[in-house]
N, CA, C and O atoms as a GROMACS GRO file, in nm:
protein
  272
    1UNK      N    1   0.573   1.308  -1.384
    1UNK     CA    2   0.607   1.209  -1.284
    1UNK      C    3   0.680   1.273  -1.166
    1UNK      O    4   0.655   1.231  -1.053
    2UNK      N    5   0.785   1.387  -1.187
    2UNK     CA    6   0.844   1.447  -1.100
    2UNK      C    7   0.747   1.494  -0.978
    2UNK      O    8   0.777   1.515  -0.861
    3UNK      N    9   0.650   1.503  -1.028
    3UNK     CA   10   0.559   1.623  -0.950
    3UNK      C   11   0.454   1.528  -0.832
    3UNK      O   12   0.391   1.562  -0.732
    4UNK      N   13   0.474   1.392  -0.903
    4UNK     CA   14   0.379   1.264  -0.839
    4UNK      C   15   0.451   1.256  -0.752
    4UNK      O   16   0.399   1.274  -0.642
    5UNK      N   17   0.617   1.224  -0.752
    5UNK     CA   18   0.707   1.178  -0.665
    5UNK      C   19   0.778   1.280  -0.533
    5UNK      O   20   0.833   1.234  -0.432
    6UNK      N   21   0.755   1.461  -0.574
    6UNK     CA   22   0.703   1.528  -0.512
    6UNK      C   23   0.658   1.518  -0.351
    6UNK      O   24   0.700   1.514  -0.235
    7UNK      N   25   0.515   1.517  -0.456
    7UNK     CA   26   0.394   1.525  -0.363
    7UNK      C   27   0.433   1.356  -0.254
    7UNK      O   28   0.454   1.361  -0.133
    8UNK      N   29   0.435   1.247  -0.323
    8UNK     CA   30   0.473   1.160  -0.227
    8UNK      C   31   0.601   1.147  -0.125
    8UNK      O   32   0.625   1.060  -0.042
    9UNK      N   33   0.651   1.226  -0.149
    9UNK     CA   34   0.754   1.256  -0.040
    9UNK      C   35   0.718   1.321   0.039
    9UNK      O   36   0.740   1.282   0.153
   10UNK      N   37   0.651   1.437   0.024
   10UNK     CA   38   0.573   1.481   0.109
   10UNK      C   39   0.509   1.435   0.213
   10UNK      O   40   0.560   1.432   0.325
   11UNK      N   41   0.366   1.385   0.181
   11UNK     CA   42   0.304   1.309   0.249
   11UNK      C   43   0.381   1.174   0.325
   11UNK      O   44   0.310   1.134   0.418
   12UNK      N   45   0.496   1.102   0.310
   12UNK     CA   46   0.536   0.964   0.344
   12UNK      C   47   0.585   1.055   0.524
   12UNK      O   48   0.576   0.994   0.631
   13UNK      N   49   0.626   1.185   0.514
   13UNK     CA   50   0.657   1.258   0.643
   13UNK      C   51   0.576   1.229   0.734
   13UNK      O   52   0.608   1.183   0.844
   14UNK      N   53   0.450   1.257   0.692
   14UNK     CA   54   0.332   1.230   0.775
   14UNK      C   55   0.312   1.117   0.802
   14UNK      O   56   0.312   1.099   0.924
   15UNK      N   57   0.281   0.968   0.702
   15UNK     CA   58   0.240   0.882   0.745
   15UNK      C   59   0.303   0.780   0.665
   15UNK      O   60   0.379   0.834   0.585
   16UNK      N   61   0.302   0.655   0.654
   16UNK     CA   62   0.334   0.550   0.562
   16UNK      C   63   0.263   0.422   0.625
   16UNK      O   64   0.299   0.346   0.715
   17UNK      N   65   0.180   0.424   0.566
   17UNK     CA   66   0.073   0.334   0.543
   17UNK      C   67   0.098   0.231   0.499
   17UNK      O   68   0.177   0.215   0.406
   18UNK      N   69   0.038   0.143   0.554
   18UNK     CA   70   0.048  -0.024   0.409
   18UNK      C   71  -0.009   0.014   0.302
   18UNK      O   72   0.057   0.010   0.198
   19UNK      N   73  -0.153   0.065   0.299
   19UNK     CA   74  -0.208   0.083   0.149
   19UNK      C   75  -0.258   0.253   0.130
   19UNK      O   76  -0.370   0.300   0.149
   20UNK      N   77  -0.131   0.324   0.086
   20UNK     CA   78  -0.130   0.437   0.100
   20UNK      C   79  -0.238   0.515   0.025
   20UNK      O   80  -0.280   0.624   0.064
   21UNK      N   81  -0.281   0.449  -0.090
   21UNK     CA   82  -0.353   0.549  -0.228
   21UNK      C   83  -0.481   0.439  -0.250
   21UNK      O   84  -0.477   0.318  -0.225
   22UNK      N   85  -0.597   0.515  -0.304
   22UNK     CA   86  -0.687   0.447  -0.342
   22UNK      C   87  -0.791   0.552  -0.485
   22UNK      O   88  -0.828   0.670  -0.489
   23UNK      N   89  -0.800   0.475  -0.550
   23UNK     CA   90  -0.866   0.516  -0.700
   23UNK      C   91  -0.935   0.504  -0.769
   23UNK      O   92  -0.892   0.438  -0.864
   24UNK      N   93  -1.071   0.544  -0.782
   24UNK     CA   94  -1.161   0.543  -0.821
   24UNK      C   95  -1.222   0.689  -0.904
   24UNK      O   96  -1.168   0.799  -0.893
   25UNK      N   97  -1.342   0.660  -0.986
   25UNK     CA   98  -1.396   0.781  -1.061
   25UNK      C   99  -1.273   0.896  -1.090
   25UNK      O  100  -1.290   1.016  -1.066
   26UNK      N  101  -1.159   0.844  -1.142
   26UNK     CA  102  -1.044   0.970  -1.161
   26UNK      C  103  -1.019   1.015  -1.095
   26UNK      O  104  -1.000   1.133  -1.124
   27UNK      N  105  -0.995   0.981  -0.961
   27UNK     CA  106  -0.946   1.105  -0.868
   27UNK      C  107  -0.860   0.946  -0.789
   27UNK      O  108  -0.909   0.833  -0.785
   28UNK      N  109  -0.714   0.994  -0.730
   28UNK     CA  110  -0.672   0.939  -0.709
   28UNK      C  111  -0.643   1.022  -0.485
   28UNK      O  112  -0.615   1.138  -0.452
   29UNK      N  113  -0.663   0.920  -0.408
   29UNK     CA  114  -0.710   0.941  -0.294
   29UNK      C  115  -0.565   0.880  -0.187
   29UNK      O  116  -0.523   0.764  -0.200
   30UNK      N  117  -0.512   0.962  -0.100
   30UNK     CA  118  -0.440   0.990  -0.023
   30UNK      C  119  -0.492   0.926   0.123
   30UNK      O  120  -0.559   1.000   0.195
   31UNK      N  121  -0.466   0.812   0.160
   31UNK     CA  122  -0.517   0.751   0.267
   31UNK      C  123  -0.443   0.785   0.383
   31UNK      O  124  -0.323   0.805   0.363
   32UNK      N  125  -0.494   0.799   0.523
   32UNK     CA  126  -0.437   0.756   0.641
   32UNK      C  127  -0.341   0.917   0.652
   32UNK      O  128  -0.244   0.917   0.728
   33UNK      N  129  -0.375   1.046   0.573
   33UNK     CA  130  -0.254   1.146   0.578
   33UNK      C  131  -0.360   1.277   0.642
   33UNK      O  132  -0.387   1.361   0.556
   34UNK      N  133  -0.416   1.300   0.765
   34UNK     CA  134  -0.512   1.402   0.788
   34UNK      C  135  -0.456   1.561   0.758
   34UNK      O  136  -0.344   1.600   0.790
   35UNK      N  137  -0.560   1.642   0.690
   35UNK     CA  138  -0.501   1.778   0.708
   35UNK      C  139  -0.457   1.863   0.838
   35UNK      O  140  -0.360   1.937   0.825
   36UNK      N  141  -0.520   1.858   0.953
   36UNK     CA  142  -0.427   1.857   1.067
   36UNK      C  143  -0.247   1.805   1.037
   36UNK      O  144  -0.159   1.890   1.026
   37UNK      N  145  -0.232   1.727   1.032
   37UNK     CA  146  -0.096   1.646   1.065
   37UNK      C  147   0.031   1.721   0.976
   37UNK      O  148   0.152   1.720   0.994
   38UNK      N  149  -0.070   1.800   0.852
   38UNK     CA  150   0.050   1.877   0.718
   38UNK      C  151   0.008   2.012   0.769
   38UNK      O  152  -0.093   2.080   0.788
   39UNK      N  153   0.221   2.019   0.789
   39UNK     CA  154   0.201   2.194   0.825
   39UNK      C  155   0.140   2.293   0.695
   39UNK      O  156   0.088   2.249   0.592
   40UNK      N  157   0.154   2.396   0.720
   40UNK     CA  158   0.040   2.508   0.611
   40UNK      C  159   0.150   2.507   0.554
   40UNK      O  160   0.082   2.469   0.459
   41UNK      N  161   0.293   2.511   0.501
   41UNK     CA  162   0.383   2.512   0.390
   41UNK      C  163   0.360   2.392   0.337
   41UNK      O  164   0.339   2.417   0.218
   42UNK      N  165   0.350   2.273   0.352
   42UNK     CA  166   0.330   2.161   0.269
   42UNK      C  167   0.206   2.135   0.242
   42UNK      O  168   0.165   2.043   0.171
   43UNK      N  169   0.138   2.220   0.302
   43UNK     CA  170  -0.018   2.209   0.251
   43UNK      C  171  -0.022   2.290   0.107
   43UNK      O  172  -0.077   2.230   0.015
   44UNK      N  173   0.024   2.406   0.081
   44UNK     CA  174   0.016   2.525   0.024
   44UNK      C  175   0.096   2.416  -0.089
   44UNK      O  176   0.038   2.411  -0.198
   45UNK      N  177   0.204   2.342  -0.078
   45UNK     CA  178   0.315   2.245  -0.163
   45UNK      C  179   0.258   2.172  -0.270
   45UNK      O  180   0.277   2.160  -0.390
   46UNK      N  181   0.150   2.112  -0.147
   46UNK     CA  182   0.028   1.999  -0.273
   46UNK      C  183  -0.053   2.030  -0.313
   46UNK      O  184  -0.110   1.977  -0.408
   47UNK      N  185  -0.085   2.119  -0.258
   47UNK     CA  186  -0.207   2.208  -0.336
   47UNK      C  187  -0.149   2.271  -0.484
   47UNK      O  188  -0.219   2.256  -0.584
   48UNK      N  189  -0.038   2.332  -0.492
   48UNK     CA  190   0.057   2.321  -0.621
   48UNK      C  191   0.072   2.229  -0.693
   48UNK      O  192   0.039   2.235  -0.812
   49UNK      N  193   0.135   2.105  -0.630
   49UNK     CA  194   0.161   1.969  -0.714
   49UNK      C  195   0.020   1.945  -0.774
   49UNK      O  196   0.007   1.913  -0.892
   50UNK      N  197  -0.079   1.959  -0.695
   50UNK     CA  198  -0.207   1.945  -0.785
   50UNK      C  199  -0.295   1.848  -0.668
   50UNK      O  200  -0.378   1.766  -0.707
   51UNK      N  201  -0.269   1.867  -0.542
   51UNK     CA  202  -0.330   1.748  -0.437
   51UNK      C  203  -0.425   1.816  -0.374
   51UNK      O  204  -0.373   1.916  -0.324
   52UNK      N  205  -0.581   1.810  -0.343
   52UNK     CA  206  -0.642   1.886  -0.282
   52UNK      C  207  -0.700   1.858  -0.127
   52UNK      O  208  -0.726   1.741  -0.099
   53UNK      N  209  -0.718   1.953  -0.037
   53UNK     CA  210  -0.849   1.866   0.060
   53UNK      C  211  -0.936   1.865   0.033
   53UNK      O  212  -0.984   1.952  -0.038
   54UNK      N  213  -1.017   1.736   0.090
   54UNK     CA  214  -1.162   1.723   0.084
   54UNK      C  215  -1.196   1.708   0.233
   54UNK      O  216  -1.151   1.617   0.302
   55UNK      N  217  -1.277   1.800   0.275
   55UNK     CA  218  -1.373   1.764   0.405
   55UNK      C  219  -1.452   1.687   0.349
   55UNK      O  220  -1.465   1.604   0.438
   56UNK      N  221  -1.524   1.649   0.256
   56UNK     CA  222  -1.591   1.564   0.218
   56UNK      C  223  -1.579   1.452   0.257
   56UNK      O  224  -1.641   1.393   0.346
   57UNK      N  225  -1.435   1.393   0.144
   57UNK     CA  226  -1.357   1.287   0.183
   57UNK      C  227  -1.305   1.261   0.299
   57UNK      O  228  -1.311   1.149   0.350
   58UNK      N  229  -1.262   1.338   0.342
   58UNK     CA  230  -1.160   1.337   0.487
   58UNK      C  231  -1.015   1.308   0.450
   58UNK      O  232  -0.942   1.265   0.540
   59UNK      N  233  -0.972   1.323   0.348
   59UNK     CA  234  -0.838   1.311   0.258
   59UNK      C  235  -0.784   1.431   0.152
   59UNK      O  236  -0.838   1.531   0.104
   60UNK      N  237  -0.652   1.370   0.140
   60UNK     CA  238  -0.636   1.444   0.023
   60UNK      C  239  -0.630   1.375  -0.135
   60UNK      O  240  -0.582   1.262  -0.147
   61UNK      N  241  -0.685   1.454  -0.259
   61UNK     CA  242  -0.708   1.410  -0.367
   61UNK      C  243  -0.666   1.458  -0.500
   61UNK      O  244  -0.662   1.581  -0.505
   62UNK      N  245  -0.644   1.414  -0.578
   62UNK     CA  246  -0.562   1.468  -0.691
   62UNK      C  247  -0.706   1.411  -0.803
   62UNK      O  248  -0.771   1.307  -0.798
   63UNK      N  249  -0.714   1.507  -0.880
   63UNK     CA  250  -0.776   1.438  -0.992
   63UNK      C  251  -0.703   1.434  -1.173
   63UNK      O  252  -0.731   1.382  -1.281
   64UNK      N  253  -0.571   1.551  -1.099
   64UNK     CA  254  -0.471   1.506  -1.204
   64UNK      C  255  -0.359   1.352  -1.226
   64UNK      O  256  -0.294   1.316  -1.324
   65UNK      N  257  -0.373   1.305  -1.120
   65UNK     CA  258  -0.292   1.206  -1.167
   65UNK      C  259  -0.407   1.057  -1.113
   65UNK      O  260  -0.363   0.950  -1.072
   66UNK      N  261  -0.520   1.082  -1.125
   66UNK     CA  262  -0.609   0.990  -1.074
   66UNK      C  263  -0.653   0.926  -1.240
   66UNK      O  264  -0.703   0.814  -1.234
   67UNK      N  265  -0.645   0.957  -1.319
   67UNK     CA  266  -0.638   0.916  -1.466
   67UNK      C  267  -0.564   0.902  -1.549
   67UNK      O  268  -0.444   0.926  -1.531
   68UNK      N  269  -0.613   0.859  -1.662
   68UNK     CA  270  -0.456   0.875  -1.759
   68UNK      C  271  -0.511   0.982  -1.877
   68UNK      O  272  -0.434   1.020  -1.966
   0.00000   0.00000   0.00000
């Protein structure tokens, strides 16, 4: 849980959204937070905590805490 609460501190720097997270197929999805906007130390941060980019997505995504 430490590592969830972490990473969301992180990201709230950048943005704070009304509906920050969205979850589907196990992967839990980082809305409204572009990789532009996170400097390369807090990028390098969540990428640790376990948060990834997706150019795909256009977000960032965890598929560790997107399940139980």
């Amino acid at each position: 849980m430490e590592k969830l609460i972490e990473a969301l501190q992180i990201f709230i720097k950048y943005a704070n959204p009304s509906y920050p997270t969205h979850c589907e197929h196990d992967t839990l999805y980082i809305m409204e937070v572009s990789r532009d906007m996170v400097s390369s130390e807090d990028h390098a941060k969540l990428d640790e905590l376990g948060f990834l980019w997706s150019d795909g997505e256009g977000c960032y995504m965890s598929f560790r805490y997107g399940s139980a």
